[in-house]
TIMARKOL-417152 format. One record per residue (C-alpha): x, y, z; residue in one letter. Coordinates in pm, 1 decimal. Example, Ala and Ser with C-alpha at 12.3 -4.5 7.8 and 13.67 -1.06 7.14 Angstrom:
BEGIN
+----------+----------+----------+--------+
|     east |    north |       up | residu |
+----------+----------+----------+--------+
|   1230.0 |   -450.0 |    780.0 |      A |
|   1367.0 |   -106.0 |    714.0 |      S |
+----------+----------+----------+--------+
***
This chain:
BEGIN
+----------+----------+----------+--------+
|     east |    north |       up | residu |
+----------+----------+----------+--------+
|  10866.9 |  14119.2 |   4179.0 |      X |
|  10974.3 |  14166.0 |   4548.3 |      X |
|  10737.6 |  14025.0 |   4868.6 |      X |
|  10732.6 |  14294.8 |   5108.0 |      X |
|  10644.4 |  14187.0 |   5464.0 |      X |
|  10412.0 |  14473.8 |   5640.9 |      X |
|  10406.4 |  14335.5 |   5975.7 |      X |
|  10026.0 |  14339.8 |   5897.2 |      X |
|   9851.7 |  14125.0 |   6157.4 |      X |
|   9705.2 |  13860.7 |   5991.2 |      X |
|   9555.0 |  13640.2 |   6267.3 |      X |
|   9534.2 |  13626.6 |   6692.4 |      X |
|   9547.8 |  13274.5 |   6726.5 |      X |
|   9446.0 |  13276.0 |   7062.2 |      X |
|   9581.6 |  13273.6 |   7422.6 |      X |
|   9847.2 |  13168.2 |   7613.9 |      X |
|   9772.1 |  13090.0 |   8029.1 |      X |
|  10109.1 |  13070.6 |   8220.8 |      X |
|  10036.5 |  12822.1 |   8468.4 |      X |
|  10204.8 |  12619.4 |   8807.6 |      X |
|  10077.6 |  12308.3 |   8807.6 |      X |
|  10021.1 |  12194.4 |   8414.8 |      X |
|   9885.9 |  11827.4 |   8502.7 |      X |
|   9589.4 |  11972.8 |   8720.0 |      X |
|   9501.9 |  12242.0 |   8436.8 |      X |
|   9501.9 |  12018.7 |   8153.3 |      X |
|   9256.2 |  11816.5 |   8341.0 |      X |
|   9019.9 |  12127.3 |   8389.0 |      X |
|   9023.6 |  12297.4 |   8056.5 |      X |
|   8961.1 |  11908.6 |   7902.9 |      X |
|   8719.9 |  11771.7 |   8147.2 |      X |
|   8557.4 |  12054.4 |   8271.7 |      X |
|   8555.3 |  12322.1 |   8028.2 |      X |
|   8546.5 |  12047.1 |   7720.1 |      X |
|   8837.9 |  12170.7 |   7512.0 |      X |
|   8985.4 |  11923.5 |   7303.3 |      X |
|   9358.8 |  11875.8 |   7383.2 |      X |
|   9556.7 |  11907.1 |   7059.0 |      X |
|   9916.5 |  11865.6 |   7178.0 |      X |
|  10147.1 |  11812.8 |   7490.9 |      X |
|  10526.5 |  11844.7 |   7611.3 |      X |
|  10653.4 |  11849.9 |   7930.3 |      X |
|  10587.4 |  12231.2 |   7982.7 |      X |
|  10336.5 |  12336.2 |   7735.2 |      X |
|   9956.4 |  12209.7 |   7671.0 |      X |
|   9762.5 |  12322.0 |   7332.7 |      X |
|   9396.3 |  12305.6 |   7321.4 |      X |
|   9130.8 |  12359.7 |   7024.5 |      X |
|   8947.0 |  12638.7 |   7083.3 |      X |
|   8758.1 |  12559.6 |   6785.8 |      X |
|   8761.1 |  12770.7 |   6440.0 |      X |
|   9098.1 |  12813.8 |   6442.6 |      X |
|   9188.2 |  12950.5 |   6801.3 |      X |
|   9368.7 |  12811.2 |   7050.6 |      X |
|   9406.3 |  12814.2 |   7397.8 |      X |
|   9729.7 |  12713.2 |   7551.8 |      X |
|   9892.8 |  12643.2 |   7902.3 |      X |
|  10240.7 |  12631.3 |   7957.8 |      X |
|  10468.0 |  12644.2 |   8303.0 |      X |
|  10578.3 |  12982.6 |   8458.9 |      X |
|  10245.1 |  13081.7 |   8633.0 |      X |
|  10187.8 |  13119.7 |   9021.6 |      X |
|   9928.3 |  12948.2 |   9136.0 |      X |
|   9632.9 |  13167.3 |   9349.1 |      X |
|   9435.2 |  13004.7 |   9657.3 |      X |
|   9181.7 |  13322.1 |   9504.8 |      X |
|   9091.5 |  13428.5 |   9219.2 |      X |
|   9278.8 |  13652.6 |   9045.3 |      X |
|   9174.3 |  14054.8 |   8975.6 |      X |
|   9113.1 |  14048.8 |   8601.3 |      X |
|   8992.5 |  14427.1 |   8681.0 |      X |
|   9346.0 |  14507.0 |   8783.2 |      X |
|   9541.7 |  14435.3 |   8436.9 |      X |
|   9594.1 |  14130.4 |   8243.6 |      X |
|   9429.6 |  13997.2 |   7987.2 |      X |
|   9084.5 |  13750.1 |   7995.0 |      X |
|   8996.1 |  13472.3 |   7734.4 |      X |
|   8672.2 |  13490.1 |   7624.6 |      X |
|   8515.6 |  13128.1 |   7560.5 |      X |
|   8204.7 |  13158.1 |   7408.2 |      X |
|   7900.2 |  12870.7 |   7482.9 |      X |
|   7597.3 |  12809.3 |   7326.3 |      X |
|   7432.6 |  12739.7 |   7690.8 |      X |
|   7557.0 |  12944.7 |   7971.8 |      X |
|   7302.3 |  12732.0 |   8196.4 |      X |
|   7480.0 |  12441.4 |   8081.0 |      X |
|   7808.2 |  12530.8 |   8141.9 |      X |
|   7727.5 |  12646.7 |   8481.5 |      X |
|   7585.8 |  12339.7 |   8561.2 |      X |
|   7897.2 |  12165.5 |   8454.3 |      X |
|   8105.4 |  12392.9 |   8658.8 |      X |
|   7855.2 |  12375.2 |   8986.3 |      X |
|   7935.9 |  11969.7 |   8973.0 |      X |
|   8299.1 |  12087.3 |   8974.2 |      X |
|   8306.7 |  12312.2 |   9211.8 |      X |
|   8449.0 |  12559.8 |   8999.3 |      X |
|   8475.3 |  12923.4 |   9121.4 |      X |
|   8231.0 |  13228.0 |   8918.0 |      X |
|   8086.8 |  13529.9 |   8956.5 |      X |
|   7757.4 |  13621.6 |   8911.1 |      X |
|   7562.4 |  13615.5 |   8566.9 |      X |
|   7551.4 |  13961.2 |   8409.4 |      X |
|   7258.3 |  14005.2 |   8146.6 |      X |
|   7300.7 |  14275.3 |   7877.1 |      X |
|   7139.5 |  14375.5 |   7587.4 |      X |
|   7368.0 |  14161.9 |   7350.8 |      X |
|   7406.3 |  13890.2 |   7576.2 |      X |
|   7489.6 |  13732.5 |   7903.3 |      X |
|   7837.0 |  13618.2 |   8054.2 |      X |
|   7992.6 |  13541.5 |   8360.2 |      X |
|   8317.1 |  13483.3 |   8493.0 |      X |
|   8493.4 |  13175.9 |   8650.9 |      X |
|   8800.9 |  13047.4 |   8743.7 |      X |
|   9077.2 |  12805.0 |   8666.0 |      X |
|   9202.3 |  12598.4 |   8970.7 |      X |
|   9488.3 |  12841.1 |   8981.1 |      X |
|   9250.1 |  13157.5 |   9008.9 |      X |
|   9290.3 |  13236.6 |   8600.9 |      X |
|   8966.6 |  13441.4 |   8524.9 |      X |
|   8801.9 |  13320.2 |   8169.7 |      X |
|   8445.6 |  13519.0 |   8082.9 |      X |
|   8214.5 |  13278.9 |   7973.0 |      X |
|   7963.2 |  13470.6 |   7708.2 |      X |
|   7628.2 |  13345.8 |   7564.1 |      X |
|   7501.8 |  13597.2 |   7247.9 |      X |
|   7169.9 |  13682.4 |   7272.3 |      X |
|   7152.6 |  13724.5 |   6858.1 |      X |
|   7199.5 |  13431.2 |   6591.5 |      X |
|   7475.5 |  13438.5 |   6407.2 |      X |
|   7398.5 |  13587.0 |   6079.8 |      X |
|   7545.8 |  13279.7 |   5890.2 |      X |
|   7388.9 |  13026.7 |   6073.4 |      X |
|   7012.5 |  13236.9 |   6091.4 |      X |
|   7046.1 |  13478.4 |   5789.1 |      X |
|   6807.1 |  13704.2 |   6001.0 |      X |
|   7002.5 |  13769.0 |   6231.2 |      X |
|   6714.8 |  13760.1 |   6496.1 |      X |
|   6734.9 |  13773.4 |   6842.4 |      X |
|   6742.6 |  13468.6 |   6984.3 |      X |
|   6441.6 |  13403.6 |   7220.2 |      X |
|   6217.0 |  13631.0 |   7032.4 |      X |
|   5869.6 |  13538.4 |   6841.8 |      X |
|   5836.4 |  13569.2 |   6455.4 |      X |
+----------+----------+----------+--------+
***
């Protein structure tokens, strides 16, 4: 019998932030944000991202007074809350830089930024997850 790798994608782990300054970032995405650091090196920073995603900093980035234009190319971790009001109140104390909240049909979100101007979309479902509430109703709505 022969193993045949397919080059099948099997997994995205998660993300990978290049970053400036990696002491000041590790200190936001733990204290602020609330991800659990995992691992450390000189350069590079892992975080759990929970269920088997990570998010990860290491050192090559340029820092931004601004935030940066997520609309203009690159790509935008997702971090999904159970409380967007929650988090925003975290990130208020902060100081921490967003846009306003945009309310959809399937949920709200907003986006913030990192101290260097990285833009992460913070996302709040407006449905139960079918294998916590095997309804699957929407969340907010009567019986």
């Amino acid at each position: 019998m022969t193993i045949q790798a397919l080059g099948k994608v099997t997994k995205v782990r998660g993300a990978l932030l290049f970053v400036e300054e990696l002491e000041a970032e590790i200190r936001f995405y733990r204290d602020v944000i609330g991800l659990q650091l995992l691992y450390r090196t000189p350069r590079f920073a892992r975080f759990d991202a929970t269920q088997g995603t990570s998010l990860a900093l290491t050192i090559g980035g340029t820092a931004s007074a601004e935030p940066k234009d997520y609309r203009r190319g690159g790509v935008v971790p997702e971090v999904i809350v159970d409380s967007l009001a929650r988090a925003l109140e975290r990130f208020e104390a902060a100081g921490v830089r967003r846009e306003e909240i945009v309310q959809t049909a399937w949920g709200r979100y907003c986006f913030a930024f990192d101290p260097e101007g990285n833009p992460l979309q913070f996302y709040e479902s407006a449905f139960v997850r079918p294998d916590i509430e095997p309804e699957g109703r929407v969340v907010g709505t009567a019986d």
